[in-house]
LOPA-784129 format. One record per residue (C-alpha): x negated, y negated, z; residue number from 0. Coordinates in steps of 0.5 Angstrom, whole numbers. Each point is the difference from the previous one (the first is absolute). Layout:
# LOPA-784129
<<X,Y,Z>,NUM> ...
This chain:
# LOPA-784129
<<16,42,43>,0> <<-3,-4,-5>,1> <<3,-2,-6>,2> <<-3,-4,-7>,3> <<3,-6,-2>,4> <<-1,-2,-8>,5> <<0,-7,-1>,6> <<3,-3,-8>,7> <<-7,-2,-2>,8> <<-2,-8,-1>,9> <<8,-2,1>,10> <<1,-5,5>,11> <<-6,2,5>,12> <<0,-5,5>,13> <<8,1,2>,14> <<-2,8,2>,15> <<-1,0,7>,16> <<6,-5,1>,17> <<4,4,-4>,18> <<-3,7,4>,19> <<1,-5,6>,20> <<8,0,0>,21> <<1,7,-3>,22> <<-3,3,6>,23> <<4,-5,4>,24> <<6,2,-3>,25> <<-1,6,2>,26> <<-1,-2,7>,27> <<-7,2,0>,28> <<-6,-2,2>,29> <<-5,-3,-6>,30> <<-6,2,6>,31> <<1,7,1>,32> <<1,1,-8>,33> <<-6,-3,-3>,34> <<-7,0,4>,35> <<-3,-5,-4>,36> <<3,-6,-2>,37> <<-6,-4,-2>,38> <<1,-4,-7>,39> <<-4,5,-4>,40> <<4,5,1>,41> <<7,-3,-2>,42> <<-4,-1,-6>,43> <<-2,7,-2>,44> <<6,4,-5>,45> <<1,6,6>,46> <<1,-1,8>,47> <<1,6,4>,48> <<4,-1,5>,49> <<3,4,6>,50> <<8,3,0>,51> <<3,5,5>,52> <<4,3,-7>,53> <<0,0,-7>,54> <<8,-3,1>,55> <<-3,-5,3>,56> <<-4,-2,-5>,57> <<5,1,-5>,58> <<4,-6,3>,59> <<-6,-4,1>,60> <<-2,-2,-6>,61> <<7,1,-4>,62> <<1,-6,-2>,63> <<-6,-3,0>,64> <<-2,-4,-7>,65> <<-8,1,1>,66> <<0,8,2>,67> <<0,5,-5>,68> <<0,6,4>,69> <<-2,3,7>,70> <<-4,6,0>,71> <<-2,6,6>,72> <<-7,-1,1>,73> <<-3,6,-1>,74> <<-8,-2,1>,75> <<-4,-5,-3>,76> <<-7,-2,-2>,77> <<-5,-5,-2>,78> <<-2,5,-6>,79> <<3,6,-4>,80> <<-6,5,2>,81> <<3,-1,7>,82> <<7,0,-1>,83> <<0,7,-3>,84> <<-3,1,7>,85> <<4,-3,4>,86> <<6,4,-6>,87> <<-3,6,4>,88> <<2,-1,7>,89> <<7,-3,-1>,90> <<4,3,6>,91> <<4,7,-4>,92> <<7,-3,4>,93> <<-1,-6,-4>,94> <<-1,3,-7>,95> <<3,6,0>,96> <<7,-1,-1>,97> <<-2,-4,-6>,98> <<-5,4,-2>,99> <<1,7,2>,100> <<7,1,-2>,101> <<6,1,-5>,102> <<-1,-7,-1>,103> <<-2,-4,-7>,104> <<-5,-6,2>,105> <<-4,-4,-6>,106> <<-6,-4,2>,107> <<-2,-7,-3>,108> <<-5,-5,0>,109> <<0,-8,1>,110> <<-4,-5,1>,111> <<-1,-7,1>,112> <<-5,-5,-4>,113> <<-3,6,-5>,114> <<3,3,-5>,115> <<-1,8,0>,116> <<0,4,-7>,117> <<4,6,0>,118> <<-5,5,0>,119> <<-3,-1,6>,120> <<7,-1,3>,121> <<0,7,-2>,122> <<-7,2,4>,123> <<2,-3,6>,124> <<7,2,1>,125> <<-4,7,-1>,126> <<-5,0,5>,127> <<5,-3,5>,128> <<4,7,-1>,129> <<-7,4,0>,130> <<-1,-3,7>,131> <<6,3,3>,132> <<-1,6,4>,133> <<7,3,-3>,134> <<4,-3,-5>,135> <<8,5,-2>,136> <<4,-5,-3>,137> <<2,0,-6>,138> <<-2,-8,-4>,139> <<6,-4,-4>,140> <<-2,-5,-4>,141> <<7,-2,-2>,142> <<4,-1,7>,143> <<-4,3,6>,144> <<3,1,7>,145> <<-7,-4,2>,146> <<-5,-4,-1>,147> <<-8,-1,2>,148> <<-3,-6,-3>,149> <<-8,-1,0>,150> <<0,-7,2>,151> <<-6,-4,-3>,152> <<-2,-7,3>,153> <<-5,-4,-4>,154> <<-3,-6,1>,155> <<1,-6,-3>,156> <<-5,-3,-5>,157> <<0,-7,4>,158> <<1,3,6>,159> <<-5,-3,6>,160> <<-2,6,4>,161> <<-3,4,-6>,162> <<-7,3,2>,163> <<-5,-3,-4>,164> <<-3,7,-3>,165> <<7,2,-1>,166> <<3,2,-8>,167> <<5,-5,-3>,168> <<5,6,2>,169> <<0,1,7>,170> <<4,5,4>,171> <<2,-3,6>,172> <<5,5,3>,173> <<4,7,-2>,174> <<6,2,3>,175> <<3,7,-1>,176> <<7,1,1>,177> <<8,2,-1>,178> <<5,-6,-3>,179> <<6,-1,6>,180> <<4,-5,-4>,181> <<0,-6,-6>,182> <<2,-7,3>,183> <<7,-3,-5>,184> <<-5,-6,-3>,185> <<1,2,-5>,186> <<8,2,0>,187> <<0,-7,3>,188> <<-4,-4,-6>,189> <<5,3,-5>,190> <<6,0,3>,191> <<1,-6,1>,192> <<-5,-4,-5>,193> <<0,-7,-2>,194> <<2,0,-7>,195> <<6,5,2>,196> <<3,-6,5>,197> <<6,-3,-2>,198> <<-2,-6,4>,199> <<-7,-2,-1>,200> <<-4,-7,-1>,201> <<-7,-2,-2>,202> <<-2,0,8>,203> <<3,7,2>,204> <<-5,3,4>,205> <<-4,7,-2>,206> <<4,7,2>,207> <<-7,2,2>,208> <<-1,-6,5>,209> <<7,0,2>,210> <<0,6,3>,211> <<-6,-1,4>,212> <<4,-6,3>,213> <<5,4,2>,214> <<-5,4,3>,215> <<-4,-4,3>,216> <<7,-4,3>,217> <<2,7,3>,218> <<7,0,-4>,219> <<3,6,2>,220> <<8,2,0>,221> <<4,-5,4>,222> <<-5,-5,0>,223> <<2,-8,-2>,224> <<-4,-3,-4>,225> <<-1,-8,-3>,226> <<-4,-3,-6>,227> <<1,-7,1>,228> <<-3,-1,-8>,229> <<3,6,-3>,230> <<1,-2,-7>,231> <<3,6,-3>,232> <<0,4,6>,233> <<-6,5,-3>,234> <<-3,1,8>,235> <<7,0,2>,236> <<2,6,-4>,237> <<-7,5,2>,238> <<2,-2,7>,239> <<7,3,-1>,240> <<-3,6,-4>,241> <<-2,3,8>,242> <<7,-3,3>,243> <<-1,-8,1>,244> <<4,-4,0>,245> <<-1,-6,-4>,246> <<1,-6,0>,247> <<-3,-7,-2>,248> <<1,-7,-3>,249> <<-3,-5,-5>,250> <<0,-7,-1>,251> <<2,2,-8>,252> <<7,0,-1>,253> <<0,2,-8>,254> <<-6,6,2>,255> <<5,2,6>,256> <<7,1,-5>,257> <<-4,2,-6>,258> <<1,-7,-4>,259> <<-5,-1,-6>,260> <<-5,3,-4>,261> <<-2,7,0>,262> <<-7,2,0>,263> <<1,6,-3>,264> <<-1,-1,-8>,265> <<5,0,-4>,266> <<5,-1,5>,267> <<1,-7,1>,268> <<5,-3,5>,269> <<1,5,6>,270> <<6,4,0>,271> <<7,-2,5>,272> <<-2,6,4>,273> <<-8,-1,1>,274> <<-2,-1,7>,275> <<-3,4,6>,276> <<6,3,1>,277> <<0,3,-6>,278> <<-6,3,1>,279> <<2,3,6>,280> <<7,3,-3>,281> <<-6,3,-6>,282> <<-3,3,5>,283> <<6,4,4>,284> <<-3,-5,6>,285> <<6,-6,1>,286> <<1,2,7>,287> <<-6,-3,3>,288> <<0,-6,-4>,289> <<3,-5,5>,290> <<0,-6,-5>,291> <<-5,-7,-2>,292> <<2,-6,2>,293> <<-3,-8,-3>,294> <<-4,-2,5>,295> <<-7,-3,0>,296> <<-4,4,5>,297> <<-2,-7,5>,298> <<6,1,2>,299> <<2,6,1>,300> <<0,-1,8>,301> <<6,-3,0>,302> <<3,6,-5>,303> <<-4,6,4>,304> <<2,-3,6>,305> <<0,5,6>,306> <<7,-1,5>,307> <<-4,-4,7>,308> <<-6,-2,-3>,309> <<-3,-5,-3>,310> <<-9,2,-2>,311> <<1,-8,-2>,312> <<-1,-2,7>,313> <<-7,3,3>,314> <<3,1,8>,315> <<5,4,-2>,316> <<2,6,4>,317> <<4,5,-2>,318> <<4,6,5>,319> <<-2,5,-5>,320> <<-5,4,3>,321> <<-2,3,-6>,322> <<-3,-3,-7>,323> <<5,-4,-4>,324> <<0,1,-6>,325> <<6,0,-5>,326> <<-4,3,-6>,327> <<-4,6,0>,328> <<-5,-2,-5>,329> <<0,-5,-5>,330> <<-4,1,-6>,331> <<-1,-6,-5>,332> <<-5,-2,-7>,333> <<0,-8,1>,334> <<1,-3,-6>,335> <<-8,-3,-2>,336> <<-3,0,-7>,337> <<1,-4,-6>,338> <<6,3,-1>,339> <<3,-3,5>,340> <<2,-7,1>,341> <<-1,-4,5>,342> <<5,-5,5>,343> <<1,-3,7>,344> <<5,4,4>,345> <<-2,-2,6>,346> <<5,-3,4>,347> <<-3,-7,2>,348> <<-5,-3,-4>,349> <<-6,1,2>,350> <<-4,-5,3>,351> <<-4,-5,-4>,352> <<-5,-5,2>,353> <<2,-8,0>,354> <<2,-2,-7>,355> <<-3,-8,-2>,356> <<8,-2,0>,357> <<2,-3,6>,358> <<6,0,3>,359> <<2,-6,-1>,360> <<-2,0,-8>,361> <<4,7,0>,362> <<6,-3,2>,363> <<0,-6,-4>,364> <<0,5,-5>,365> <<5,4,2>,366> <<5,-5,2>,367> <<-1,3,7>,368> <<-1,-4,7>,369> <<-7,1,3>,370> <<1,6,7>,371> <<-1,-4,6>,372> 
């Protein structure tokens, strides 16, 4: 069956099909045989029709998704409202008529992409939609409806490249027609767990919204584990944990880990006894998949994350497993950059500097030292 994916218009666009990417592989499905096109050009239009086995299945794709609004029974679409109402006509009575020809309550609505539609001609169209059905028994409910239809309005782009040369600045590119199946949490999950609400923040934190691609992205699921080897005030690792990772992670910062200094919340001043990341777990009801942070620098965490047996420092190594050796699931990080963030050598070695004009023997006449044989 096919189905009708609504992207959040403009928010983090590129990230779209990575995200859609490792939805599907949660899933266990294949991206392949659920989207047809998988050219750029169509991640970068507000709807995607996509094909699922069951209104079950693509409730559970796009539930946690942060770039989804909702999914959407596709009825019928088409490349001008005079053509839809045609095809309105011809939609099969085995997919209408539980909706549309029973004691249920429905309501119809109308959204659009790159143009604001006023309310009149709302109206007018949702009439004609409805004038197009063969029969229509149900009985509309605009307060809280059993069901509803969208009209989905898909309109070109002022600078969008393919615009034809002799089209209006309100192009019509495509118009679907179909019943909504299910609402995604993005929003249950940007307001619930907002930044400004964290007992343990910091002036890096990393965006909900962008957290929760990551996790996304990183194939977080329950009973994964999960490292950032800069996790600051942990703002990653906690969105991971919110689908059931366990978290974990390290910094070289010794007073952001334990919650020593200033603040950054006005008025507040020096941070609270018990400000850390473990309190934002606590805060969250999520304390048990928070495994714990270490101060580290993260060039040498292969001697701390080490895998018993195995030693990547050495090229040749050979391991008995015949499976990947890994000890973590994913690992989810933000490196510091910016000119927030110092800068300093934490490399093990110095690193290799071309010859100095000082001579060895100069240099230990300096020092006191005997020269090297």
């Amino acid at each position: 069956m096919k189905y009708i994916v609504a992207f959040v218009a403009s928010e983090f666009v590129n990230f779209r099909q990575a995200e859609f990417s490792a939805l599907v592989r949660l899933q266990g499905l294949e991206l392949e045989k659920i989207v047809s096109d998988l050219s750029t050009d169509n991640w970068l239009r507000p709807y995607l029709v996509i094909n699922l086995d069951s209104d079950a299945q693509a409730e559970a794709l796009i539930e946690r998704s942060v770039l989804i609004k909702a999914v959407y029974h596709h009825w019928c679409d088409a490349s001008s409202f005079p053509d839809l109402l045609s095809e309105v006509a011809r939609i099969p009575t085995n997919v209408a008529d539980q909706y549309l020809n029973s004691a249920c309550t429905y309501k119809v609505v109308i959204s659009s992409a790159n143009k604001k539609i006023d309310h009149q001609t709302k109206l007018t169209m949702i009439e004609d939609v409805l004038n197009a059905h063969p029969t229509l028994d149900a009985t509309v409910c605009l307060s809280d409806p059993q069901h509803r239809l969208y009209i989905l309005l898909d309109y070109a782009p002022r600078n969008w490249p393919k615009l034809p040369p002799d089209a209006s600045k309100d192009h019509l590119r495509r118009i679907y027609y179909g019943r909504l199946v299910a609402t995604s949490k993005r929003c249950e999950l940007i307001n619930s767990y907002r930044l400004a609400d964290r007992n343990y923040l910091g002036n890096t934190s990393m965006d909900v919204r962008l957290s929760g691609i990551m996790a996304n992205v990183g194939l977080c699921s329950p009973g994964t584990l999960v490292w950032d080897p800069f996790v600051g005030t942990g703002s990653i690792l906690l969105t991971a944990s919110v689908w059931g990772a366990y978290g974990g992670g390290s910094d070289i910062d010794y007073a952001l880990l334990h919650g020593m200094g200033m603040s950054p919340k006005a008025g507040q001043g020096k941070r609270q006894d018990d400000e850390c990341l473990r309190s934002s777990y606590q805060q969250y009801g999520l304390e048990k998949r928070f495994m714990d942070v270490i101060v580290a620098d993260a060039t040498t965490l292969h001697r701390l994350l080490r895998i018993p047996g195995v030693d990547f420092l050495i090229p040749a190594h050979e391991t008995t497993c015949s499976d990947p050796v890994g000890l973590f699931d994913a690992i989810l990080t933000d490196p510091p950059y910016g000119f927030r963030e110092r800068s300093c050598r934490v490399a093990e070695k110095a690193v290799e500097r071309e010859p100095s004009l000082v001579t060895p023997d100069r240099l230990a006449e300096i020092t006191g030292q005997s020269t090297p044989a």
